[in-house]
C-alpha positions in Angstrom: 28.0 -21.4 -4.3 28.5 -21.1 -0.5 29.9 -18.0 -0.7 27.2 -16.7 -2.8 24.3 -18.1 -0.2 26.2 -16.4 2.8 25.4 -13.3 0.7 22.4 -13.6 -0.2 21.6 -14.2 3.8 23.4 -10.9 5.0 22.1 -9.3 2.4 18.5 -10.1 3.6 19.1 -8.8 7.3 20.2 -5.8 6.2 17.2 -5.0 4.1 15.3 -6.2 6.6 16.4 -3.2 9.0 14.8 -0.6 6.2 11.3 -0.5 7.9 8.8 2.2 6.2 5.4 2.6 4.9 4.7 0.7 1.5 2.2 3.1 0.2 4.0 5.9 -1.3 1.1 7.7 -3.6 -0.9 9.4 -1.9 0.8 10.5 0.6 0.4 7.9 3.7 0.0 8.8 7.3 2.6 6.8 8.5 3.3 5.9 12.1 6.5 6.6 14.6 6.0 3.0 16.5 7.0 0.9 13.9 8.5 3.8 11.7 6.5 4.6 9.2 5.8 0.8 8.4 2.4 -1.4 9.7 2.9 -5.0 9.6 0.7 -7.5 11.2 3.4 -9.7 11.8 5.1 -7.1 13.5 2.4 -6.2 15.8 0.9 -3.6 13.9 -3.1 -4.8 13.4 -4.6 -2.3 11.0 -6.9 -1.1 10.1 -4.8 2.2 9.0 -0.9 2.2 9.9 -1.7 4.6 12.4 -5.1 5.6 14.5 -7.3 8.4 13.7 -6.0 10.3 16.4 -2.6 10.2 15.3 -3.1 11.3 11.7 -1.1 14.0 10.4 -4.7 15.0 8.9 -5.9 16.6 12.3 -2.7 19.4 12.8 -3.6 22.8 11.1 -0.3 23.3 9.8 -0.8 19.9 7.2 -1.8 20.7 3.8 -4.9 19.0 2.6 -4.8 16.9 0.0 -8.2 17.3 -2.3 -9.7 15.3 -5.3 -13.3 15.2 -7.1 -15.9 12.8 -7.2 -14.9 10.9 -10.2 -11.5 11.3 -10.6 -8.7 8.5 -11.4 -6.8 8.7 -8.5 -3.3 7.3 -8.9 -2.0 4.7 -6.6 1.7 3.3 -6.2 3.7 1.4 -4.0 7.1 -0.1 -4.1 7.7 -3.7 -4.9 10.4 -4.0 -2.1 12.2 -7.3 -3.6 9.2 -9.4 -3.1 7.0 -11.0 -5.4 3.2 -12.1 -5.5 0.1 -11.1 -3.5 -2.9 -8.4 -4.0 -3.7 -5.2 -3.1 -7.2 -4.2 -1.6 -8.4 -0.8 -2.1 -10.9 0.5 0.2 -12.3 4.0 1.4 -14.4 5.2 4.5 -15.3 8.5 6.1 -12.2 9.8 8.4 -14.3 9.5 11.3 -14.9 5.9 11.2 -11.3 5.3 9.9 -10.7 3.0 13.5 -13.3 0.8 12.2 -11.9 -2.7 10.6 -16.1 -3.1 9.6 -16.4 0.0 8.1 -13.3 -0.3 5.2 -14.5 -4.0 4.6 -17.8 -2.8 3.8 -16.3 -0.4 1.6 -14.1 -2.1 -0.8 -13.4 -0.5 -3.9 -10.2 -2.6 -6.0 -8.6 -5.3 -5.8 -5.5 -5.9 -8.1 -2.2 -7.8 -8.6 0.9 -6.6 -6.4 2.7 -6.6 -9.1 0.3 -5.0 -11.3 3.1 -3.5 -13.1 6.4 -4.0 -12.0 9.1 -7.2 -11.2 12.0 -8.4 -11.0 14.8 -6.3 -12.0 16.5 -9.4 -13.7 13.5 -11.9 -15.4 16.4 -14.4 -16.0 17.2 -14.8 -12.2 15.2 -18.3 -11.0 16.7 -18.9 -8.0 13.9 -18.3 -6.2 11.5 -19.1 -8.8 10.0 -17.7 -12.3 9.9 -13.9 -12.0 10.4 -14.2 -7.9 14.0 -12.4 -7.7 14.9 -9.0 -6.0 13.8 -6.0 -7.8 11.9 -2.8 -6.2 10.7 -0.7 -8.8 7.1 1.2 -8.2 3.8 -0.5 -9.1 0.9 1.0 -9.4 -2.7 1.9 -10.2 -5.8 3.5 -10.6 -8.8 3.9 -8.2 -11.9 5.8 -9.2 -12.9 8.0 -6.5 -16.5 7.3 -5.6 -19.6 9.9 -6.7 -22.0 9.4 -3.6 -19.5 10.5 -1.3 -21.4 14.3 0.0 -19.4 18.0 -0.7 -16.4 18.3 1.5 -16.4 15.3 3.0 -12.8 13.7 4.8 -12.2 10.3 3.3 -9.6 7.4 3.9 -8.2 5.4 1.6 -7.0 2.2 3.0 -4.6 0.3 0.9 -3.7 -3.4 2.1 -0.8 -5.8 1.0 -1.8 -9.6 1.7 -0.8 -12.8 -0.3 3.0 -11.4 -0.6 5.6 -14.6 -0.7 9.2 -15.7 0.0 10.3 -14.3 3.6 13.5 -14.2 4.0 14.4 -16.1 1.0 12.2 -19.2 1.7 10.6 -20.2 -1.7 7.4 -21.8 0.2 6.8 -19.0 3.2 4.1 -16.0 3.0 4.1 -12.8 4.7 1.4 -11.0 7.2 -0.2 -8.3 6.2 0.8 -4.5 5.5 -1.6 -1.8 5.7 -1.6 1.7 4.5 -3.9 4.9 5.1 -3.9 8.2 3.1 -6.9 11.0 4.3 -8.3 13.5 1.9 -10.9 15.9 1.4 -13.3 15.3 -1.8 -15.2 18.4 -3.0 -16.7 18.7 -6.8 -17.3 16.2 -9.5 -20.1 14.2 -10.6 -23.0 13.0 -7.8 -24.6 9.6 -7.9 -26.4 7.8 -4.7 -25.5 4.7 -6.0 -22.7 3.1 -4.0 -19.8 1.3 -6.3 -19.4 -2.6 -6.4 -15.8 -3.2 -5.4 -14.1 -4.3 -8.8 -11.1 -6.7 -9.6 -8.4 -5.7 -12.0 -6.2 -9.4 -12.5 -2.6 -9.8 -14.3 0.9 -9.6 -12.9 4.3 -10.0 -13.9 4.0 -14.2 -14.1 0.3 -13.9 -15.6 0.1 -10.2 -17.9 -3.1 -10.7 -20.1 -4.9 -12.9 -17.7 -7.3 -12.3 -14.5 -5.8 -14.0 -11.8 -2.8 -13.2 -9.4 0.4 -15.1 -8.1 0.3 -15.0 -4.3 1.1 -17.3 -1.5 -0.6 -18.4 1.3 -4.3 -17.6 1.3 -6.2 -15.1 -1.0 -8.6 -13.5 1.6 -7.9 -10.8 4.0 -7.8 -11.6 7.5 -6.4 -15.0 7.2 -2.9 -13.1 8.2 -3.6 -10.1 10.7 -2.5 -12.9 13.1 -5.5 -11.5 15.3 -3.6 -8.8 17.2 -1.0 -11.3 18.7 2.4 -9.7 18.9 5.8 -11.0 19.0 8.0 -11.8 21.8 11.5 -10.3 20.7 14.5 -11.6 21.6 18.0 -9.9 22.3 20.1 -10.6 18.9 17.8 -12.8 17.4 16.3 -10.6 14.4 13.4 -13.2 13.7 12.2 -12.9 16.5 10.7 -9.7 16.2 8.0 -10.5 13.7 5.6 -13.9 13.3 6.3 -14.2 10.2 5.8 -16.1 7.6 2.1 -16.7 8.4 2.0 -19.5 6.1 4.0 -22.4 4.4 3.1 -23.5 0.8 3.4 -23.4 -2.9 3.1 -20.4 -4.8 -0.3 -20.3 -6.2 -2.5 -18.4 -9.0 -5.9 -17.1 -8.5 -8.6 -13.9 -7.3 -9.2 -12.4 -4.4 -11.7 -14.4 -2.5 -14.9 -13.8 -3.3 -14.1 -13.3 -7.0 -15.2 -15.5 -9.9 -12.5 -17.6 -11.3 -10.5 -16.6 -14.1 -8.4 -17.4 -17.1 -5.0 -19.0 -15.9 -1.8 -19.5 -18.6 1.2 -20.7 -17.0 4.6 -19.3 -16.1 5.7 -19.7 -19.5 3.7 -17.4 -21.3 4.7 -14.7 -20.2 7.3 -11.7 -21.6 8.4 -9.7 -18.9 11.3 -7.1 -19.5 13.6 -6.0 -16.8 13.2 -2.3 -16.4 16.2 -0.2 -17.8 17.2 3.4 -17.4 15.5 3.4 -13.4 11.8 3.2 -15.8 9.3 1.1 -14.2 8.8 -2.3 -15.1 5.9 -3.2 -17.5 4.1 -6.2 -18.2 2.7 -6.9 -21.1 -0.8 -6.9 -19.2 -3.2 -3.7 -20.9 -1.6 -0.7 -18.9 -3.8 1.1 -16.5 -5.9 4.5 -17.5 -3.5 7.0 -17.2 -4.9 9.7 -14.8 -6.1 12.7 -15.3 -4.4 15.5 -13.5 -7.3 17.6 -11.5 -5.0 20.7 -10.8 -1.2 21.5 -9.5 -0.3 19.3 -7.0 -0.8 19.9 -3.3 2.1 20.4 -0.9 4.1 18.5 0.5 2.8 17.3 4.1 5.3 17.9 6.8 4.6 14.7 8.7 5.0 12.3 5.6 8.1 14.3 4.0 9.6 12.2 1.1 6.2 10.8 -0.4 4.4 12.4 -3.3 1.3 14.6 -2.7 -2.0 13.7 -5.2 -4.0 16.1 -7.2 -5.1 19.3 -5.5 -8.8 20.1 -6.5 -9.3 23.6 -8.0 -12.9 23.8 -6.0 -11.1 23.1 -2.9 -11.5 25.2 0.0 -8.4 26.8 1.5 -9.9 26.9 5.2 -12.0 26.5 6.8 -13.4 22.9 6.0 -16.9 22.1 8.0 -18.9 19.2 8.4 -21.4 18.5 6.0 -23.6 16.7 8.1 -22.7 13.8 11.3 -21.9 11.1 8.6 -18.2 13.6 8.1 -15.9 15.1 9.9 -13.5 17.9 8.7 -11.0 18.2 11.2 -10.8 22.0 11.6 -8.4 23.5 9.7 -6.9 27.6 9.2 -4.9 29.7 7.5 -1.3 27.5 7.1 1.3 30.0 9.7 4.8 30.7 8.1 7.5 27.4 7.6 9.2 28.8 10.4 6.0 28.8 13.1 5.3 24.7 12.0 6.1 22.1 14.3 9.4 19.7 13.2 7.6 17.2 11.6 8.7 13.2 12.9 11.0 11.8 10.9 10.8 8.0 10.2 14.2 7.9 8.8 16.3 7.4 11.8 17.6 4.2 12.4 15.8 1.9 15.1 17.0 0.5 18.2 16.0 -2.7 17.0 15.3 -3.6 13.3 11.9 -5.2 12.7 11.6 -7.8 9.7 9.7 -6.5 6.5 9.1 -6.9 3.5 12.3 -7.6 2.2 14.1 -10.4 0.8 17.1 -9.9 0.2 
């Protein structure tokens, strides 16, 4: 039993090392700080995991990624070993993408982390029901708004908060981790009417319900640990992130703000390990399958190794101009040769110093 504690411990600082961005549909911006990752705990605040300025979206030779007013945009993520939490779904014009007020004024989804994924083994319990290792993707659907204007840059901000058990402590949440992914949307129905951020509920623990399991608190905010940053230490590994933000029970429940819901226990649910590298499903209704819009867009240079979304067949090829002061194309022509593009920055090479994410063993 020693033994197998010891590994579970090593095990957990070398996953820790594996920073990235947890978004992986659409394509994120990413970041070179904190390579490709934005944790709060780490010192990365939000509101996008990296600035405006700094967004692959601006260079000429990054494809744009374009959808239609209406469309079911699919969203994933990785489940990265860890259990619990939501995911808040927001989207803003680019040009106010710097502004924490203008995504919370925004919201679009909420819904389970583990809105359809888990545990690679369901019978492991040493950390709890349904809390063992496992990173298959999760994912879901977001309906892309129909009073955003003709050619207007978007960015969707996708947030992780409520997550649980850092580095293998049962009762210990993590900050938060945010996510940004700019688009153009051109096409599709047109409505004035702005949407009412909606809440999709059930997880892995609680499939066929309307609640979440998450630990800590349910409210974004509560862990952006208000732009403090930590104080590493030389070979001391925990030291360079404040996490956990909290200590408590895991807990079931909404997003605040949300109406209570419906709540069976632990025991009802039927969650299969995924077999044959599929991803894991909970018995939960699945989400609407989306509708592909057109062949997918290229592969952006600066986030190679994630996924591009649907490519509009209204879309522009360049130039993109403003619509009015409320958007802002970044300017944008004809795409030169391979060999004329810039190398793009690679968040694969291994860090001076490994900062602590979202993994648990």
């Amino acid at each position: 039993m020693q033994f197998s504690n010891t590994l579970v411990a090593i095990s957990a600082l070398v996953a820790s090392c594996a920073g990235h961005s947890l978004l992986s549909t659409p394509a994120p911006r990413g970041n070179v700080k904190w390579w490709g990752t934005c944790a709060a705990g780490a010192g990365c605040s939000g509101p996008c995991d990296s600035p405006k300025a700094e967004s692959p979206f601006n260079s000429i030779y990054n494809p744009k990624t374009y959808v239609q007013r209406g469309q079911e945009l699919e969203v994933v993520w990785n489940r990265l070993n860890h259990p619990g939490g939501f995911v808040r779904l927001a989207m803003v014009p680019f040009n106010q993408s710097d502004d924490w007020a203008a995504f919370n004024d925004n919201v679009l989804k909420y819904t389970c982390y583990e809105t359809t994924c888990g545990p690679s083994d369901p019978n492991d319990d040493h950390f709890g029901h349904l809390n063992g290792p496992g990173s298959s993707p999760c994912k879901t659907t977001l309906t892309i708004p129909e009073n955003i204007p003709d050619n207007t840059a978007m960015t969707l901000q996708w947030i992780w908060y409520g997550g649980g058990i850092y580095y293998g402590e049962p009762d210990t949440s993590f900050g938060e981790y945010y996510s940004c992914s700019d688009m153009i949307v051109t096409g599709g129905p047109s409505s004035n009417q702005k949407p009412e951020p909606v809440f999709k509920g059930g997880d892995v623990t609680y499939p066929n319900s309307d609640v979440c399991k998450y630990w800590g608190s349910n409210r974004v905010g509560d862990c952006n640990f208000g732009g403090r940053k930590p104080n590493p230490i030389e070979g001391d590994l925990l030291s360079q992130s404040l996490e956990p933000c909290m200590r408590g029970p895991e807990l079931k429940g909404k997003p605040y703000g949300m109406d209570s819901g419906s709540e069976p226990s632990p025991a009802e649910s039927s969650y299969s390990a995924p077999s044959n590298n599929d991803v894991a499903e909970s018995s939960a209704a699945p989400e609407a399958p989306v509708v592909p819009e057109a062949p997918a867009v290229p592969e952006s240079p600066a986030t190679s190794g994630s996924p591009a979304t649907s490519e509009s067949p209204a879309a522009p090829e360049a130039p993109v101009s403003p619509v009015s002061d409320y958007t802002e194309v970044p300017e944008q022509s004809e795409i030169p040769p391979a060999e004329e593009s810039p190398a793009a920055p690679s968040y694969s090479e291994a860090p001076e110093k490994c900062i602590p994410h979202s993994s648990q063993f």
